[in-house]
N, C-alpha and C positions, 0 to 999 in steps of 0.2 A: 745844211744851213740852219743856225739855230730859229727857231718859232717865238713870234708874238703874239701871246692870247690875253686874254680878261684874265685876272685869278684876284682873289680875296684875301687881302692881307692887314695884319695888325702892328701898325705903323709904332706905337708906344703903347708902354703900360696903360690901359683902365680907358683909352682912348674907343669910340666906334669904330668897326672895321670899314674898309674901304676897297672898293671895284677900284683896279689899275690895273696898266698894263705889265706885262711879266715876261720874260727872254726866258725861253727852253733850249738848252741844246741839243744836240743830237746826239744819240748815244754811245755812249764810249764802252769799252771792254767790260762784260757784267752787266751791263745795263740796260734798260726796254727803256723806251717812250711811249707812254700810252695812252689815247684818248677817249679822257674821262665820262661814263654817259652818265653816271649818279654818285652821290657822295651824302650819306648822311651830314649833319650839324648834332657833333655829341657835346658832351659835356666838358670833355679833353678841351676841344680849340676854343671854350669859353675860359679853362684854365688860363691857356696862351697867352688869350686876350687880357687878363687881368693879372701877368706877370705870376703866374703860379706854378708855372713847371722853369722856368728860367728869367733869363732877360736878355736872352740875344735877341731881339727884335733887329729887324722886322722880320716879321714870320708869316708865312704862305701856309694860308688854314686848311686845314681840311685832311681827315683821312680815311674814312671809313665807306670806303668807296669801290666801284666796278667800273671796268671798262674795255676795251680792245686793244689791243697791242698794236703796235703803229709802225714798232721797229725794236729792233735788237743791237746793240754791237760786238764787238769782235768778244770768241769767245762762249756765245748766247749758246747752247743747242737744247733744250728741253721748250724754247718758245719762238713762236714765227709769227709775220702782223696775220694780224687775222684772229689771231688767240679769246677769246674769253676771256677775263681774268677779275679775280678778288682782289685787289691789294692788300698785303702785309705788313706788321709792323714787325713782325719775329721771321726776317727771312735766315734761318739757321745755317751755322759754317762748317756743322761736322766734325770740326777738331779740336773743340776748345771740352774742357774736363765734363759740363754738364755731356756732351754728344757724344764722347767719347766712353761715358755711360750707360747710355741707352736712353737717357733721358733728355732728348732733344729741345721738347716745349720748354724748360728753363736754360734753352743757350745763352750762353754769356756773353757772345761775339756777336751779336747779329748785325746783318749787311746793309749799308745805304749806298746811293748812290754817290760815286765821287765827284762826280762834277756839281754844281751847284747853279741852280736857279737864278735868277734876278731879277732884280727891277730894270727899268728900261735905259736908266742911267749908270747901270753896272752893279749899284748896291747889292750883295751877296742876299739872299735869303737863307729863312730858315725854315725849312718845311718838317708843317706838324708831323711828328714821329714819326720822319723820314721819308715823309708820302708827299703833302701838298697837293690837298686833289680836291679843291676849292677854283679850279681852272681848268678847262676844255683839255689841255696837257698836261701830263705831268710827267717828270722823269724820275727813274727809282732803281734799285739794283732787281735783276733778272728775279733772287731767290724770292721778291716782293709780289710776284705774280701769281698767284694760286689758278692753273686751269680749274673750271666747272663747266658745266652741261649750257652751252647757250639759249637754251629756251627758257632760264627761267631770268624774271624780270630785272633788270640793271639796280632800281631801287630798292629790291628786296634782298638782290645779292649780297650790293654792296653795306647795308650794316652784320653782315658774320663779317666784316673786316674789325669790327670794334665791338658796339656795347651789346648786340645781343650774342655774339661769342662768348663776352666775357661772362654772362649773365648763365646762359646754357652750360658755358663749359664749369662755371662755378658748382653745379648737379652734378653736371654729368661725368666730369672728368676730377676737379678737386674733391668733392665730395664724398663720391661713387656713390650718389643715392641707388637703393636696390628696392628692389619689389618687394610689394608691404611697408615701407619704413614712412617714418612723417619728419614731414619737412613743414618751418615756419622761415619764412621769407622778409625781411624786414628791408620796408623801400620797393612801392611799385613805380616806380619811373620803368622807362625800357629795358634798363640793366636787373633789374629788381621781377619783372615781368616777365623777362625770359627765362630767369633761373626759375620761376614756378612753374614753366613751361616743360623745363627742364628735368624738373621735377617730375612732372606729371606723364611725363614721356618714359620717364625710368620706371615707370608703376610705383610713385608711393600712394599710399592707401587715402593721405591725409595732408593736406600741403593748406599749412596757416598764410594769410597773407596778412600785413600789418603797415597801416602808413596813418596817418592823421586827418587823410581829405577821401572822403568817401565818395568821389569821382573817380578817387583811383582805384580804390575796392572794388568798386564795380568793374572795370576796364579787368582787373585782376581775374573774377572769374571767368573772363572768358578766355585765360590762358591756364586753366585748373584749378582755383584756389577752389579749394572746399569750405572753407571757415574762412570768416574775414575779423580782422580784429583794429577799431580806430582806436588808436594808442592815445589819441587827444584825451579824450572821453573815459578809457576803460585800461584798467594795471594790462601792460604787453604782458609781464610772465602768466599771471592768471590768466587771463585767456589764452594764450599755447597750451597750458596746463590743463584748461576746460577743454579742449579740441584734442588732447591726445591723454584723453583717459587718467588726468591728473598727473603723468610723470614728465610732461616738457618731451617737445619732438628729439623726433634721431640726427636732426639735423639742423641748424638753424645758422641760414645765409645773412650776413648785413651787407643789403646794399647801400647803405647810407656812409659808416664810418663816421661815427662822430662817437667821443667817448661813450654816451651814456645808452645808444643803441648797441657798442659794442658790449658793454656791459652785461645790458637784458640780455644778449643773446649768448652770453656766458651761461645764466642763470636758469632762461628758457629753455636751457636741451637737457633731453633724460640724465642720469649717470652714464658715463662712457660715451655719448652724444660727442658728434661734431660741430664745431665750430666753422662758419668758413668768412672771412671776409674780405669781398670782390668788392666794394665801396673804395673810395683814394682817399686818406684820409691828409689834412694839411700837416706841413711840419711841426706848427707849434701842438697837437695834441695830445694826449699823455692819457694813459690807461693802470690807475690803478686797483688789483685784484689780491686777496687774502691767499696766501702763498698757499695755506694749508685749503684752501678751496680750489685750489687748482691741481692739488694732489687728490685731493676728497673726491672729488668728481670726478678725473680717470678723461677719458675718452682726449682728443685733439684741437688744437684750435690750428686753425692753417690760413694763408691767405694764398688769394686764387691770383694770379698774374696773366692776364689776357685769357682767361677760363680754363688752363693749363693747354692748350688746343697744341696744337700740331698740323698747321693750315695746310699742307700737301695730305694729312689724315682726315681730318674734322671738314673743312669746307667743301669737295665733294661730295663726302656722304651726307651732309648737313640739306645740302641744293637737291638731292636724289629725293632726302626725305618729303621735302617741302614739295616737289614736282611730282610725289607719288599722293600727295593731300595728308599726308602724317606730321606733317609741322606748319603750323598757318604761319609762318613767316610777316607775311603781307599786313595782317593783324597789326604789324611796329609802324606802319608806313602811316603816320597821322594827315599827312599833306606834302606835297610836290611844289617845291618854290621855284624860283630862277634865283641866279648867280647877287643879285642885288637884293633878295628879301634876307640875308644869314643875321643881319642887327637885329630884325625882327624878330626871327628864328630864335635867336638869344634870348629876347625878352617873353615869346612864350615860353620856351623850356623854362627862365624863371619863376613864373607862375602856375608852371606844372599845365598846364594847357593843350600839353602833345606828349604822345613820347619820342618820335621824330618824326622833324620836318629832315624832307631831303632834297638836295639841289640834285635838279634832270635837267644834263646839256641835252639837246638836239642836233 
């Protein structure tokens, strides 16, 4: 019988979101129903809300979340209720050209669930990047289930489903920082905060941080920045430059993504230096770079797409590390709301105020 719960949806463009009631089904072939115990509030389902990844509304928020399997349908066999689980937005298919590769984390195919959600009067929803887990239930396809280790906490799980994945894996997996090398981080929000983490977990010797509010500098070193640089006040490249022996890091992440940070961090990395940028940048933005400056300096520029991760790879080991005390995890967890604070939620992360707040069912 399909389920009625609360869940958090974005009725129109640019509108407040709103607590209503929501119809779950139960699951069909491929699919889990799982009940949600935490869910971050990223920056993604403020997109949503302000009509920036589409316009199918109404959209059922939420994804960066953990929870317990509830049930499976026909089909299911790697998961059973009882399960642990991260949710996914790259639940990979195995046979589409990237898998068929070796190179899984950019699947092309990835899995949602077929059935669909709703509001209480039938209207279809649209759950954020396939999850929807802004509600007690949520339904999703099986491959969106990552098992982890159940002892560690539901709200600390559930953001490796999103921004500090993207953030880490932007280090540790697009970049490949290595032992010794410097890394300059541009954007400490949480996304921005874990790739210093990330950094700083790979051994580089030197990890710049860089934002404009010196609340977040600070919040910064305590996930490794060695050097802090407020970009308000002082040139971004010169200070990379002063922090790594005059020649600009080995590595320099933008987590921001607006032309003129992608810019600096062309300018800021050594010769043959990487580029990485995990930041979303909107459609209208444009990036223009001196052709012969992009020969001249050698080395990559790449963008990171959910931290390159491979959630059945990466979240496992990720939860081992954090439960063995080698990754303070917990550190992102800025405060714990219920289901009816996520407007507000919204309006700190505007003000830079948290790096997440996260909804915990009971």
């Amino acid at each position: 019988m399909p389920t009625e719960v609360q869940g958090v949806i974005a009725r129109s463009k640019g509108e407040p979101v709103e607590v209503t009631t929501i119809v779950v089904p139960d699951p069909g072939p491929g699919e889990a129903l799982v009940d949600v115990k935490a869910c971050g509030v990223c920056h993604t389902d403020l997109h949503y809300r302000e009509g920036g990844i589409n316009d199918d509304f109404p959209f059922l928020l939420g994804h960066e979340a953990s929870g317990i399997v509830a049930a499976v349908g026909d089909g299911v066999t790697d998961l059973e209720p009882g399960d642990f689980v991260i949710l996914n937005w790259r639940a990979v298919c195995g046979a589409c050209r990237a898998c068929s590769r070796g190179e899984p984390w950019y699947c092309f195919a990835t899995h949602n669930a077929t059935q669909k959600m709703t509001l209480a009067d039938g209207t279809p929803l649209s759950p954020a990047l396939g999850i929807g887990a802004f509600a007690s239930k949520t339904l999703v396809a099986a491959g969106q289930c990552t098992k982890v280790n159940p002892a560690v906490k539901p709200e600390v799980a559930g953001l490796l489903g999103c921004g500090v994945m993207a953030g880490l894996g932007a280090a540790l997996n697009t970049a490949g920082v290595r032992r010794g090398e410097t890394v300059a981080v541009i954007g400490c929000g949480g996304v921005g905060d874990a790739a210093i983490l990330g950094a700083s977990v790979a051994g580089a010797r030197t990890v710049v941080a860089i934002d404009v509010d010196d609340r977040k500098l600070e919040w910064a070193k305590g996930f490794g920045a060695t050097h802090t640089v407020n970009s308000s006040t002082a040139d971004l490249i010169e200070g990379v430059q002063a922090a790594t022996d005059g020649f600009g890091a080995d590595v320099v992440i933008d987590a921001v993504a607006r032309p003129e940070t992608y810019g600096a961090a062309f300018y800021a990395r050594d010769l043959a230096g990487r580029v990485v940028l995990v930041g979303v940048p909107t459609p209208d933005m444009k990036i223009e770079l001196p052709l012969i400056d992009v020969f001249g300096r050698g080395g990559s520029l790449k963008s990171s797409w959910y931290g390159d991760c491979l959630p059945s790879r990466d979240f496992p080991m990720l939860v081992d590390m954090h439960l063995a005390g080698r990754l303070p995890l917990e550190k992102f967890v800025s405060e714990t709301i219920g289901i009816g604070d996520v407007e507000a939620a919204f309006e700190k992360m505007h003000h830079g105020d948290v790096l997440r707040s996260v909804v915990v069912f009971t």
